[in-house]
N, C-alpha and C positions, 0 to 999 in steps of 0.2 A: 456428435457435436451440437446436432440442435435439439434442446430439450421441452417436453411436452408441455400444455398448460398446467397439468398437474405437480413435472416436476416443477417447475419455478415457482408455484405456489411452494412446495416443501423449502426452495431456497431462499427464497424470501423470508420465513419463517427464521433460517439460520441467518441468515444477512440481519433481521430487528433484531434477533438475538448479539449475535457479532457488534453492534453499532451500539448497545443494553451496557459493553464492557468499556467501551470509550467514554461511554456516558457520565459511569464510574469514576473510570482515570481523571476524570476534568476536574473531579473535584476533590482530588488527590493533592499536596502537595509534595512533589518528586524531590526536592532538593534535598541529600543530607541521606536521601536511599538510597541501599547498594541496587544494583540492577535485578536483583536475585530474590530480594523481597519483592521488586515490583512484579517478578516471574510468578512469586509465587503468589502473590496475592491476585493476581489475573485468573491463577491457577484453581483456587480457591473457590474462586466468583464464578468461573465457567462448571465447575462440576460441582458445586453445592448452591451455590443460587439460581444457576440457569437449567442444570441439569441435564449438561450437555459435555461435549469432549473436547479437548484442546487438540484441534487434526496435526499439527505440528510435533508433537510430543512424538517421538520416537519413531518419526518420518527419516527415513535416510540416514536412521542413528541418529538423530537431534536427539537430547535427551531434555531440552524447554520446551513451554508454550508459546515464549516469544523468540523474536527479535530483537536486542535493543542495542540502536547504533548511533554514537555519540560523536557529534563536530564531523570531524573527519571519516569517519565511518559510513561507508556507502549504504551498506546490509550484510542482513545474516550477524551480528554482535550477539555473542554469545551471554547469557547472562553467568555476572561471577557475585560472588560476596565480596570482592576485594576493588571492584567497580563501582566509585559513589554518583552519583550524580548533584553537580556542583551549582549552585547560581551561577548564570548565565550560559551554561551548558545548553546548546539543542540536543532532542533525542528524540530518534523514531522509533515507536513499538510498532511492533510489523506482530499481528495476532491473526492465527484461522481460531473455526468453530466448525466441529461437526454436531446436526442436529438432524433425526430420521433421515441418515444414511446418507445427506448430500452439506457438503462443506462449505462456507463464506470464510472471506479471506480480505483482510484492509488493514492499512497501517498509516498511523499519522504522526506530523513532527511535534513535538511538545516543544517550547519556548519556554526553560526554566527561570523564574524570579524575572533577573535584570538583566536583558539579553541584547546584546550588542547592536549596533543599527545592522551590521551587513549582515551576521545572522538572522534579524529579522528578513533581513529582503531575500537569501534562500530560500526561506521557509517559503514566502510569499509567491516568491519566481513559482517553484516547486507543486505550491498548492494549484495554483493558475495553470499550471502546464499541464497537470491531471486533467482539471475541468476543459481546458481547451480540448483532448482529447476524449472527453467523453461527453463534449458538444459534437461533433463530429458523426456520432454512433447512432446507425438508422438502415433498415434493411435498403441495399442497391448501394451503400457506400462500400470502400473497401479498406482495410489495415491500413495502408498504405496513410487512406487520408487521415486515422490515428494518429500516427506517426510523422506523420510531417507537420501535423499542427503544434502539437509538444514541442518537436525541435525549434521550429519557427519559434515559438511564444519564448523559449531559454534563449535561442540565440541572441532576440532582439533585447534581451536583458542581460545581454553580455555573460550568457551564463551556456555552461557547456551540457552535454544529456550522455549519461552511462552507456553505453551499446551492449555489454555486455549480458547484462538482465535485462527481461523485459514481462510482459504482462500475459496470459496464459489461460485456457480453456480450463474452465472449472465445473465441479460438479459432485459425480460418487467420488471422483479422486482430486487429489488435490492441483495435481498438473495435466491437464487434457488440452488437445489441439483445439485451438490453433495457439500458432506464438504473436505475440502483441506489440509490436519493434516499438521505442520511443521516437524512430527515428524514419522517415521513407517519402515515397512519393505520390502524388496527389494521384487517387484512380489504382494506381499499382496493387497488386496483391491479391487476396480473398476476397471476394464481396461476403458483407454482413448479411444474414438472414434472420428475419424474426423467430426467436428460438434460442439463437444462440448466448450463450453466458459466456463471463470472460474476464479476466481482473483489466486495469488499465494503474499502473505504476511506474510513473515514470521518478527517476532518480536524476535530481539535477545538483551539478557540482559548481562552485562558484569560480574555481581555476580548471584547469582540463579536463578532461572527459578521462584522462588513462586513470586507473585503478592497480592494485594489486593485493590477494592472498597473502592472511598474514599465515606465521606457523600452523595455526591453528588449525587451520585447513577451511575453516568457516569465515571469520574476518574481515571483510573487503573495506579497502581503504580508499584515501584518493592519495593518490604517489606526489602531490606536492603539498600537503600537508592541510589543505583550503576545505575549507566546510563542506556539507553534501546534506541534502534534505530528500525528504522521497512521502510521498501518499499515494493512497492506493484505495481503490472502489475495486467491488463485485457490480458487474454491469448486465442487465438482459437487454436483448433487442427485441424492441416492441412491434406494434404493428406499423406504426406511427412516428416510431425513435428509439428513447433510451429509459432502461427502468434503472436508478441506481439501488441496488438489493442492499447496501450496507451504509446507506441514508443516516445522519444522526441526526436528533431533532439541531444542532447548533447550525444543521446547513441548509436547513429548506430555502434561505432566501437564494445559499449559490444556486442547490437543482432551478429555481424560478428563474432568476439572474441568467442561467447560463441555458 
């Protein structure tokens, strides 16, 4: 679970890379593409310009590199050719990257064209609620206080948090211990040690917190039909705090700020 100076050098190296592909996306305009093209143009970008592997790609039978989950979609949205993405649509691409053997993993919500006010404030809740919980992150704290500050930060914006997924040990593999709750109590849990790696993702819904599996078996929805945003950091525990491994340059002022 806690890895060496040397590996988190190797992860950090996949984390600039991983953060190299959002970089991309920003200056993409989504709207009018099916999800399938954006699959594969991530697809593309990760193994002929980065020259690295999309870890997701035939993880657990996925047969994508991403994620892409639209309004009401929690996670896990499968990419299709017959899925467009519309003005004013949100959407999270949820991307990994393996690079010498150890994986980064982050996903962020796009705000397509002309996007509604309370869409933006998902987003917003959403994003906020990540960084509250990876303000938190410093050897001697524990899960718990992860987790309780995410919830905090949705609640007090009248917005609910997924229980279902949460955030997860990362590394050679894609899911390694320990699990990440959005949700807990202050002191409770694990205590953080400098070493360890971790994603922090939390998924906040603007109506309830219940969800449900569509046929698909991949799908996750929110069961009253109300928006869902979700971002996601690869995180090290320092000596001192927090390193975020999948940093883009559009956020240096949050890591300062936060």
């Amino acid at each position: 679970m806690v890895k060496t100076p040397d590996e988190i050098a190797l992860m950090r190296i996949s984390g600039k890379l991983l953060a190299s592909v959002f970089d991309m996306l920003d200056k993409q305009d989504l709207a009018g593409r099916s999800t399938m093209q954006v699959n594969d143009l991530v697809e593309r970008f990760i193994t002929d310009d980065l020259k690295a592997r999309p870890a997701s790609k035939g993880q657990y039978g996925f047969e994508y590199v991403l994620n892409c989950s639209i309004n009401d979609v929690v996670c896990h949205g499968v990419p299709s050719a017959h899925d467009i993405i519309r003005d004013g649509d949100i959407i999270n691409l949820d991307i990994t990257l393996e690079k010498n053997g150890y994986i980064a993993d982050s996903s962020k919500t796009y705000l397509v064209g002309n996007v509604p006010p309370a869409a933006r404030r998902i987003v917003r809740i959403a994003q906020g609620a990540m960084w509250k919980g990876i303000e938190q992150v410093r050897p001697g704290a524990t899960l718990g206080d992860i987790g309780f500050a995410i919830e905090r930060h949705a609640k007090k914006h009248g917005c609910s948090v997924v229980r279902e997924y949460c955030g997860h040990g990362i590394g050679r593999e894609m899911h390694e211990e320990p699990q990440v709750l959005n949700f807990g109590h202050k002191g409770a849990g694990m205590k953080l040690r400098e070493g360890m790696v971790f994603t922090i993702e939390p998924m906040v819904n603007l109506g309830t917190r219940k969800v449900s599996t569509r046929p698909d078996g991949w799908t996750v929805v929110t069961n009253d039909g109300k928006l869902s945003a979700q971002f996601e950091h690869t995180v090290a525990v320092t000596h001192d705090g927090v390193e975020v491994l999948t940093l883009r340059p559009d956020e240096a002022d949050m890591a300062t700020r936060h």
